[in-house]
Each structure stands twice: as structure tokens, then as C-alpha cells.
N, C-alpha and C positions, 0 to 999 in steps of 0.2 A: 589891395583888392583889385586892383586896376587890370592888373597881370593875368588874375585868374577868369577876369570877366571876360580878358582879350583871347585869353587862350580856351575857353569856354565859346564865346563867339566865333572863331573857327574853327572848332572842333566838339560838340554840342552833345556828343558821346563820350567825350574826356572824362568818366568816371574819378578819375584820381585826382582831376584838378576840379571838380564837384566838391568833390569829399574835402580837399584841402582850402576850397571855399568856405567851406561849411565852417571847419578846425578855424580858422581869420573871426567870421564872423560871431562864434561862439566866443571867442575870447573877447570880443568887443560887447559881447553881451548883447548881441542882436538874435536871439534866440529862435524865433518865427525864420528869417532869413537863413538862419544857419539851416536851420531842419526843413525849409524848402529844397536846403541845396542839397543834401542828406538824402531826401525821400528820393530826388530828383534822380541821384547819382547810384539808390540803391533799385527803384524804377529801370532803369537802363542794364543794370546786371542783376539779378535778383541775390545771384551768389558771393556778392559783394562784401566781405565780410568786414574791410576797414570801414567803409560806408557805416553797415549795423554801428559798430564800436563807436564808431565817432556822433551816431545819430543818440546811441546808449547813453553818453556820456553827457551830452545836451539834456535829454530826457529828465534825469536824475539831476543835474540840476534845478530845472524847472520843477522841481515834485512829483513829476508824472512815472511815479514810481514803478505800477505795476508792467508800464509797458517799454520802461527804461532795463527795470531789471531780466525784461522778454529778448531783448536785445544785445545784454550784457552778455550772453552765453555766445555770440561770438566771437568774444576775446580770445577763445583756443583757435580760432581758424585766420587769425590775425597776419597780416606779414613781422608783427613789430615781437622779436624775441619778448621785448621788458611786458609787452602785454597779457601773457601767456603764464598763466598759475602755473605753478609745478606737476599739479592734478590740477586739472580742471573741475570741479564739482558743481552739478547745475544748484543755482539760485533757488530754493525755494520763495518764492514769494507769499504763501501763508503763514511761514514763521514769523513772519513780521504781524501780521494781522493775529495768530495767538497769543503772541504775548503782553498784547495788549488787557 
């Protein structure tokens, strides 16, 4: 964490080292932390599309479904090929709620 906070403190527009804060701290299960650094980094570009993915991916963790899955949709505009459906198909997020 040391690295990102160093290269973040000189460079506070680093989007990519944001986002990659964020991916550290999510796996540490600092989840507040992570999605400050998330918001932070997608704040700064709004077109950020790792940033969403990586904020999506938190989100959904934590249960915070409906706005995890609002975010999940830009997995097609990702840099990372493995992220990227075949089709893309947006989420419905009511099908979850009718089948209840």
C-alpha cells in the first residue's frame, strides 16, 4: 500500500494508481477505503471505466446490489480483454427483485 500512497502523493490525478489502491484494499477487505479510493479515481475521470469495474466489484461484495450491478455494465468498456462478456447484455436489476 505504501507504493500507491507514495505515487498518489506525487501525482493526486494518478487515476490508475487510485483504482489500483482501491483493487489492494478490497482484497484486504477494507471496503470504505477501497471505494473512497474508487470514487476518488472515478471523480477525476468520469470516463474511467476500470475505476466503475473495480468500484462494481466492491459494491457487490458488500450487498449493495442495486448500484453494484449500475456499475457492472462497464465491464464492456474495460482495458482488461478477461473482463469483457462475448455480448455484452445490460444487467437487469428487476429480475432479481421478480423472482422473488
Amino acid at each position: 500500500m505504501p507504493y500507491y500512497d507514495k505515487a498518489i502523493a506525487l501525482k493526486p490525478e494518478y487515476v490508475e494508481a487510485l483504482s489500483n489502491r482501491g483493487n489492494a484494499l478490497q482484497k484486504l477487505r477494507r471496503f470504505d477505503e477501497a471505494l473512497a479510493s474508487d470514487d476518488r479515481a472515478i471523480a477525476l475521470k468520469l470516463d474511467f471505466a476500470d475505476g466503475y469495474w473495480n468500484r462494481a466489484l466492491c459494491l457487490l461484495l458488500l450487498g449493495r446490489y442495486k448500484e453494484g450491478w449500475t456499475d457492472y455494465e462497464w465491464r464492456a468498456h474495460t482495458r482488461s480483454p478477461t473482463d469483457k462478456p462475448a455480448k455484452a447484455r445490460r444487467f437487469e436489476f428487476s429480475t432479481l427483485i421478480e423472482q422473488k
